[in-house]
N, C-alpha and C positions, 0 to 999 in steps of 0.2 A: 259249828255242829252240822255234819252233813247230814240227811234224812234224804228217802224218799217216800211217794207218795203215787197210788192210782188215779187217773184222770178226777173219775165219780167222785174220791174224796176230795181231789182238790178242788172243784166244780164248789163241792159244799162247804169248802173253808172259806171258798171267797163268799159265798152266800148267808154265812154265817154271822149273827150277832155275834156270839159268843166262841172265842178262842182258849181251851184249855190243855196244857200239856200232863198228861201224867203216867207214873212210870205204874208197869203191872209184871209179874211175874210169865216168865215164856215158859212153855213147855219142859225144857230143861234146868228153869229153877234161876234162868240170869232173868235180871231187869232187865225191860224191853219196853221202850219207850211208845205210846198209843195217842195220837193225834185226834182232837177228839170236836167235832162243831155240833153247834143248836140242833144241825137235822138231825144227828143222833147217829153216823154213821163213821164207827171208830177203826180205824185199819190201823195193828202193832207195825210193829218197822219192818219186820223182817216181811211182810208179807206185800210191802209196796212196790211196783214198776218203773216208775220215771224220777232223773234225778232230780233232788230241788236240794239248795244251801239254804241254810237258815242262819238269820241273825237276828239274835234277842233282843230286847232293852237292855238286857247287863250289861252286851257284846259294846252296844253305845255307848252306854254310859262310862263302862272300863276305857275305852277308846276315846271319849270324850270326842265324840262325832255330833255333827247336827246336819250336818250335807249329807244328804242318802246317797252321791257319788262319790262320798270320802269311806264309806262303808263297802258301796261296791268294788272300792279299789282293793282292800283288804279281803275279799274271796278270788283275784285273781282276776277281776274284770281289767281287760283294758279301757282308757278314757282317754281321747283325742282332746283337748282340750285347745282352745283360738283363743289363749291369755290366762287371765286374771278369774278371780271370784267373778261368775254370772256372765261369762262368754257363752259361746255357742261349744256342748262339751257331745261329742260325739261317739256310744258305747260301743262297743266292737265284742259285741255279743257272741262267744262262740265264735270268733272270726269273721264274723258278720257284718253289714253297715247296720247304722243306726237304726234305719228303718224298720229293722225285721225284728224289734225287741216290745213289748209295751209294757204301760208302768201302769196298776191296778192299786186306786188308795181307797180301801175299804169297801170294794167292788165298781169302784168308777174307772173307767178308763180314762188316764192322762194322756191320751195319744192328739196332738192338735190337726183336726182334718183337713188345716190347711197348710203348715207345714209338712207334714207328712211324718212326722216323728212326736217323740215326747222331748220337752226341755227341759235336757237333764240338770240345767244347772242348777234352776230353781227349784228342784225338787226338796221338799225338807223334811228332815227324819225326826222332828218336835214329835214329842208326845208317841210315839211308837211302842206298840207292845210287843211287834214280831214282825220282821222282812222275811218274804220268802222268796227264792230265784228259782224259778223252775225252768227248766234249760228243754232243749229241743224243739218241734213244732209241737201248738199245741192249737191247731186251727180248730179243731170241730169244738172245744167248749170256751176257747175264747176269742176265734174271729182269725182274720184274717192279716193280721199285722201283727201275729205273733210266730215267724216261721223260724228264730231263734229261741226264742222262749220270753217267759211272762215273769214281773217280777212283782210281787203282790205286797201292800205295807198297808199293816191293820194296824188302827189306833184301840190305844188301850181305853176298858171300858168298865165300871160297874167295881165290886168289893168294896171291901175299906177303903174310906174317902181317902184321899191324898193329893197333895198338891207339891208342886217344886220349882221354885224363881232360880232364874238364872242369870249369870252377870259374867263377862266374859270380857276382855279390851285385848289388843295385840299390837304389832307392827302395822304400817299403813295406813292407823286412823283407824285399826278393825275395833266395832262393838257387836257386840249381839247381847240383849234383852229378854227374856222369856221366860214364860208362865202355862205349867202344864199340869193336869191333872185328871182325876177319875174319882168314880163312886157315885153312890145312889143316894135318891132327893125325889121324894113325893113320889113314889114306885118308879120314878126314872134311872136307868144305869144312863151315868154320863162318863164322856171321856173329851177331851177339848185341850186346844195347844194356841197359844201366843206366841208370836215372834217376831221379832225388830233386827234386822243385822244391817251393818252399812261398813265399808273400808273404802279409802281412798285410793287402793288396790295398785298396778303396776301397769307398765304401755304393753296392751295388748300384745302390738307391734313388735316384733323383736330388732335387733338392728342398729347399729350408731346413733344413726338421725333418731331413732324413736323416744320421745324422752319423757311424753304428755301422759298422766297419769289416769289410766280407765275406769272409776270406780262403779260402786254398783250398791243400792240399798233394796231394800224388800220387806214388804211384811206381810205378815201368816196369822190368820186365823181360820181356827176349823175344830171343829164339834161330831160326836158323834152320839144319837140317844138310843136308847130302846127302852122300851115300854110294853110288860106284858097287859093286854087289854081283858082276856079268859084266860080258860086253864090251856088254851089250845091256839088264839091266837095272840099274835104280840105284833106291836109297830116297830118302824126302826127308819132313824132320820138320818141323814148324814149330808155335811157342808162345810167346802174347802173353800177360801177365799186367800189368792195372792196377786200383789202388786206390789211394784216396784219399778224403778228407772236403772236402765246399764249404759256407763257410755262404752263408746267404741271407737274402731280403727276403719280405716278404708284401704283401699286397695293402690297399689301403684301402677298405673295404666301401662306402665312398660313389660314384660317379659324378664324373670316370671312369674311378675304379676302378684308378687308378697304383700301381705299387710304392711301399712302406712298411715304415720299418724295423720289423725283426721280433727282438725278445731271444732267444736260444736255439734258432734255427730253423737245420737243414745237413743234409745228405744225404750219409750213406755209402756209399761205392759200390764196387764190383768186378766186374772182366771178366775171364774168362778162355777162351780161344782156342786149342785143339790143332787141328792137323791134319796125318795120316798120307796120304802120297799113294809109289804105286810107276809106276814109270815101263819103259815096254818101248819098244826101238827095234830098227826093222828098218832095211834098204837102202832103203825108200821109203815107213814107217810110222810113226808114234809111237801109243802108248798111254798112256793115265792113268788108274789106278785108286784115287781120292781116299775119305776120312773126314774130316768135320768135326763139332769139338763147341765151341759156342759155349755161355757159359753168361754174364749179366748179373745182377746184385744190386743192389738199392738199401734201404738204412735212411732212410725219411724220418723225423726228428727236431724234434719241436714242443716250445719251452718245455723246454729240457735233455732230456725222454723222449721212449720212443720210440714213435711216431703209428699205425708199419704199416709195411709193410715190402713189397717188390717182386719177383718174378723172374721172370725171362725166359731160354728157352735153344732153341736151334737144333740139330736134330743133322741133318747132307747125307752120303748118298753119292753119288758123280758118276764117270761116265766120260766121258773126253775125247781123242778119239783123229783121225788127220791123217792123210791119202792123197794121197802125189802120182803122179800119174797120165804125169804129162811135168812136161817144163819151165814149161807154159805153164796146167797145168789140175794144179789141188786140190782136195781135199774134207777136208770138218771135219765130225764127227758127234760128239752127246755124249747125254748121261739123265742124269736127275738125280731124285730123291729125296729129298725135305726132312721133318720135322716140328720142327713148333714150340708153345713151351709158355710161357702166361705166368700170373703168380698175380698177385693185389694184397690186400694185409690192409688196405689204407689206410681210413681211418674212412668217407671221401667216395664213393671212386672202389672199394670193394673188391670183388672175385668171386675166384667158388673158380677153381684152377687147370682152364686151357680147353687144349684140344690141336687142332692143326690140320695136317693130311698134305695135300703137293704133289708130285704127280709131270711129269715134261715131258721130251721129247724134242727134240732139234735137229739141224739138216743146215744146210750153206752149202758151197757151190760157187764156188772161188775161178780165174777163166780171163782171157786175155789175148789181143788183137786187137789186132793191129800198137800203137798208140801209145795203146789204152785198154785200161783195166784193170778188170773186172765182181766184183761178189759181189754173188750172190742167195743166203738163206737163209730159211729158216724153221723157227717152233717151234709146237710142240703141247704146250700144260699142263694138267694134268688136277686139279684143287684140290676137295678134299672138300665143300666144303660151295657152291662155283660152279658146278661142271662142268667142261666143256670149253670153252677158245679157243685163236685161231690167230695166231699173231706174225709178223710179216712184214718182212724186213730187203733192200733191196740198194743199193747206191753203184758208181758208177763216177768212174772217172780218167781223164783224158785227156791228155796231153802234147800244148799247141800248140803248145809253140816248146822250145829248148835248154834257157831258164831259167825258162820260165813253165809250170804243169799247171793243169788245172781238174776240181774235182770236182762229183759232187752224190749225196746221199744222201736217200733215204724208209725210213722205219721205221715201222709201228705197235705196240701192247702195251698191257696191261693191268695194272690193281694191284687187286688184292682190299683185300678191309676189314680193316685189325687189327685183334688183336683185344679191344685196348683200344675201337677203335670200337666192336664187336659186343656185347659183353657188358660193360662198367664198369659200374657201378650207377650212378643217378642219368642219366649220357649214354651209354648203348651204347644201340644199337640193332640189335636183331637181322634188319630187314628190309631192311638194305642191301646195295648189289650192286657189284659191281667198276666202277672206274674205265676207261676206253676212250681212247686217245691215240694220235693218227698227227703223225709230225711230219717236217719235211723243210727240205733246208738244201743251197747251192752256195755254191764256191767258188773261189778265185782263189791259189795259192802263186806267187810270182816272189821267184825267190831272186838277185836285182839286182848283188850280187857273190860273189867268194868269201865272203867276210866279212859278207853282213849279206842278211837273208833280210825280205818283206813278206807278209803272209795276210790275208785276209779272207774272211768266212762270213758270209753273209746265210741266216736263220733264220727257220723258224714255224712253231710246237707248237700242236695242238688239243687239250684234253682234254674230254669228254664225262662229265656225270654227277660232277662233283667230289664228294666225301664235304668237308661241313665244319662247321660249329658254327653250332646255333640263338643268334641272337643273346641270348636272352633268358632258354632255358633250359639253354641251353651243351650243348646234345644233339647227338651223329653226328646230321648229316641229310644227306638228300642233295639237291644241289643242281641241277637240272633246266636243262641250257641247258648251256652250251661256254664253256671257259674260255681264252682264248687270248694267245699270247704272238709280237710278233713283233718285229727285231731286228736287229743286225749285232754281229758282232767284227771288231775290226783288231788284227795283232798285229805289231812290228816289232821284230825283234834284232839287233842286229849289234854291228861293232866297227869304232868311229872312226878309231882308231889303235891302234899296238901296245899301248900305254895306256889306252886308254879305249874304255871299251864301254857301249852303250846299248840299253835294252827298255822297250818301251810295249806296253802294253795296253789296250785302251778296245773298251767293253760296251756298247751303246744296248739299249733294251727297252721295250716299250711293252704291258704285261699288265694284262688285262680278265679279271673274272670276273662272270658273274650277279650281281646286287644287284634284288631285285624285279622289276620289268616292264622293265629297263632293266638297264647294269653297271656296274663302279666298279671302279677301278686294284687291281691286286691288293697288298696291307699290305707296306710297306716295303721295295721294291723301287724302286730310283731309276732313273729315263727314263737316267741314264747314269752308267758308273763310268769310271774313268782310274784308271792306276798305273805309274809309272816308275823306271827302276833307272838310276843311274848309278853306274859304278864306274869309281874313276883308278888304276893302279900306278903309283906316282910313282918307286918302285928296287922292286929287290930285296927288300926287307926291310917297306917302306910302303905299307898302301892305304889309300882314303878311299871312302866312299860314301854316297849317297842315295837315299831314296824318297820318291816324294812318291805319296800316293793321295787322288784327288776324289771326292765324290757329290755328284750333281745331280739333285735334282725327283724327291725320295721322297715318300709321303705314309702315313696311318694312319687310314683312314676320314677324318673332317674334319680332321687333322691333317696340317699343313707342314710337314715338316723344313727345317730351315736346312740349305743345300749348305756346305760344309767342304772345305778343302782340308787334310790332315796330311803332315807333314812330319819324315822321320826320317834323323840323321845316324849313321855310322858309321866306326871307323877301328881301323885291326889294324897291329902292329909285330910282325916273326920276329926272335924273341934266338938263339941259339946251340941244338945239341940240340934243334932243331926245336921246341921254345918260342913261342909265339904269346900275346900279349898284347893285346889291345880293348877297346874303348868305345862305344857309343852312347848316341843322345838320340833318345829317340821322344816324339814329338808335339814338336818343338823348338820351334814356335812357339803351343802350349798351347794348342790351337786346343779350344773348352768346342764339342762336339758331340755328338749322339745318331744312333743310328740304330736303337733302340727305344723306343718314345715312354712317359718317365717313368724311363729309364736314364742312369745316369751310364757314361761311359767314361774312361780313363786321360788324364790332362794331361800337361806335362810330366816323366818320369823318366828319369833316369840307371843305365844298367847299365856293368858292369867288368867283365871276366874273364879267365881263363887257361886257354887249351889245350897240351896237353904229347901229342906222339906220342912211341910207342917200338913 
């Protein structure tokens, strides 16, 4: 379901208890769907700026997903993946690296400030009420490591109690366990998710010699409360806890230099995520008064012992508060307050623990003019060891016709060095400077019936001064010249018949970075991706479904990837007492593909399961 959405509103969904979708009549008499949060401030479709994809709980549940990157893959994201379930999975956002994307669970950032990224693999889509992927820069309301875009996963929360076990086994040795649910208990809305998964999974390593199997186990627990405490204020709790072990591969010291099985090599790891936020409303105000403490662990283990060890933790305070002024004119103002801390003992990479304080301010002005709809904002960050810069955000709407609007959006932002860049032993380097990025993008929504909607975004990101690795001595450097990425999305959903519903999504990207005097395609990123969802209810009781996902015309320095098409089957039976029975076949037609060069990926396997609500 494509949607978009203005800065201001989406600032307020992530800040939001409460997430509800409902349709309302437009001006000309169609349904128009109205995005609606706690702070009370509801923008219809036709009137939003920046694109965002949505994926529901249905969308999951119909796809029988539980990995939020098996969902990403079906809007057209690319994922670089180094193996098996629980490798290191690398998003190619927009044509993007990895770095320039962040993952937002219930207003936490999963971004680890010592990796420099988020770890897509472990990310888990238990208990979900809504994803949303909001594409573009979106620096001034959420920072500075989002100059592809933000992808935001609310857990469902409060109404009728309900609860759902889950039982799932497959190829590999896979299980996965789980227990999720919502509703309200002693004036609490609660929402909360269990989960166990383990497979004995495939070698990493692609390759003859590689034959040692990587598996990878995990478990998830995470809760979300809210509690109105008056008529005006409410509490609201939120906590994510995962851990798990992954083994892995090493490298082959020769040129060039592929993965290699590796005896005894895995990484233990754990994350844990609190955040206290209180909430005040008035007649014409919202307030947010948030705490966050992010902390990340990692055991890296060589040869059964143990190598060195990792940690990384975030702690934010933020205000985030709404004004509406009329009907037709808003304002969003928020601060923010970050520090971040990360250690490494690791033999190679190790330095003593480093700390790093961010502060930033924000404003955006959300107004409306007969049939277009404006947001201008901007931010001021203030970072310890950069200075000062200035983020700059606005998008307008335009309704040309009943069923068709047009957008277009400019952003600029910034990303400082991690601080893994900065200081690692062996590759930090202490004299690099932040990253600089403006990027901008129009578009087209024509929602063609009731039932089936058409989008496209034509896209292009500049970045300035890339941070990336000496080829030779594998050092932070920094990379002088513009790295650039331009592009299109098309996105089409509807429903065929009462039965049958269909969604496409397709990516074009054509990204360049400096290479010497000249530049070179940026690492595994394909000129295009494709992915499509067909789903049939054949009764009551039967579904079936497909997906099929393409890559076309990736590359890895001098390496081709072979284009691939995968192909994955699915089908669910309802017994009695709300009993739900399924199957799938992913990769059905075993298609042997890479999309990290010297990785194996999954062939064909068979999964089974059972869901049971009460």
């Amino acid at each position: 379901m494509k949607k978009n959405i203005t800065l201001g509103l989406w600032a307020a969904l992530v800040s939001s208890p409460v997430l509800i979708l409902s349709p309302v009549m437009a001006q000309d008499g169609e349904v128009d769907e109205i995005i609606v949060s706690a702070t009370g401030i509801p923008t219809p479709a036709h009137e939003i700026g920046a694109s965002v994809d949505i994926i529901t709980a249905a969308d999951l549940e119909r796809q029988q997903i539980s990995y939020l990157q098996d969902a990403l893959k079906l809007k057209g994201v690319h994922i670089a993946e180094s193996g098996g379930r629980g490798s290191l999975a690398d998003i190619q956002y927009r044509g993007m690296r990895t770095k320039y994307v962040d993952l937002r669970i219930d207003g936490i950032s999963m971004f680890d400030p010592g990796g420099d990224r988020v770890i897509w693999s472990h990310a888990d889509a238990a208990g979900s009420e809504r994803i949303e992927l909001l594409s573009g820069s979106q620096a001034v309301l959420f920072g500075s490591n989002t100059i592809s875009g933000v992808i935001s996963q609310f857990t469902a929360i409060g109404g009728e109690t309900q609860n759902a076990t889950r039982l799932e086994l497959g190829e590999q040795a896979a299980r996965q366990i789980g227990l999720t649910g919502k509703g309200t208990a002693n004036g609490w809305a609660y929402g909360y998710a269990l989960n166990d998964k383990t497979t004995d999974g495939i070698s990493d390593a692609a390759g003859p010699g590689n034959h040692e199997t990587d598996g990878v186990e995990t478990q998830l627990a995470s809760f979300r409360l809210l509690r109105a405490l008056t008529d005006s204020v409410s509490l609201e709790l939120v906590g994510r806890f995962n851990e798990g072990e992954k083994e892995g591969d090493d490298y082959d010291p020769n040129p060039p230099y592929l993965a290699a099985d590796a005896l005894g090599k895995r990484d233990a790891f754990s994350r844990q995520a609190l955040r206290g936020v209180v909430h005040y409303e008035t007649d014409n105000a919202t307030h947010r008064f948030g705490v966050t403490n992010f902390v990340s662990e990692n055991d890296d283990i060589e040869a059964n012992q143990l190598a060195g060890q990792r940690e990384a933790s975030r702690q934010k305070f933020d205000y985030f508060g709404t004004l509406s002024l009329s009907d037709n004119v808003r304002l969003v103002a928020g601060a923010e307050s970050v520090s971040a801390e990360y250690e490494n003992t690791d033999a190679v990479y190790t330095f003593e623990k480093r700390e790093v304080d961010s502060d930033a301010v924000f404003a955006l002005t959300a107004f409306a003019l007969d049939d277009s709809h404006i947001t201008v904002a901007a931010r001021h960050d203030d970072h310890e060891l950069f200075g000062s810069h200035a983020s700059y955000r606005a998008t307008l709407a335009h309704r040309l016709a009943d069923m068709v609007s047009a957008r277009l959006a400019y952003g600029t932002g910034f990303k400082a060095p991690s601080l893994f860049e900065l200081y690692a032993s062996f590759t930090g380097n202490p004299d690099l400077k932040p990253e600089t990025s403006e990027s901008i993008e129009a578009g087209l929504d024509w929602a063609v019936s009731p039932n089936a909607d058409i989008a496209i975004t034509f896209f292009g990101t500049r970045i300035e001064d890339r941070i990336g690795f000496h080829p030779s001595t594998f050092s932070s450097i920094q990379i002088t010249g513009e790295t650039k990425t331009r592009g299109f999305d098309v996105s089409l959903d509807g429903r065929l018949s009462n039965r049958l519903r269909l969604g496409v999504n397709l990516n074009y990207a054509n990204s360049r970075e400096p290479s010497g005097n000249s530049s070179a395609r940026v690492p595994r990123v394909p000129r295009l991706t494709a992915a499509s969802t067909l789903d049939y209810q054949a009764n009551d009781v039967t579904s079936l479904g497909l997906s099929l996902r393409h890559m076309h015309n990736a590359v890895e320095g001098s390496y081709a990837f072979d284009d691939f098409t995968v192909v994955d089957l699915r089908a669910a039976y309802t017994l009695p007492n709300q009993v739900k029975v399924y199957g799938r076949l992913e990769n059905a037609g075993d298609e042997d593909y890479e999309t990290a060069r010297g990785y194996n990926t999954l062939g064909r396997t068979l999964y089974v399961g059972l869901t049971a609500a009460f």
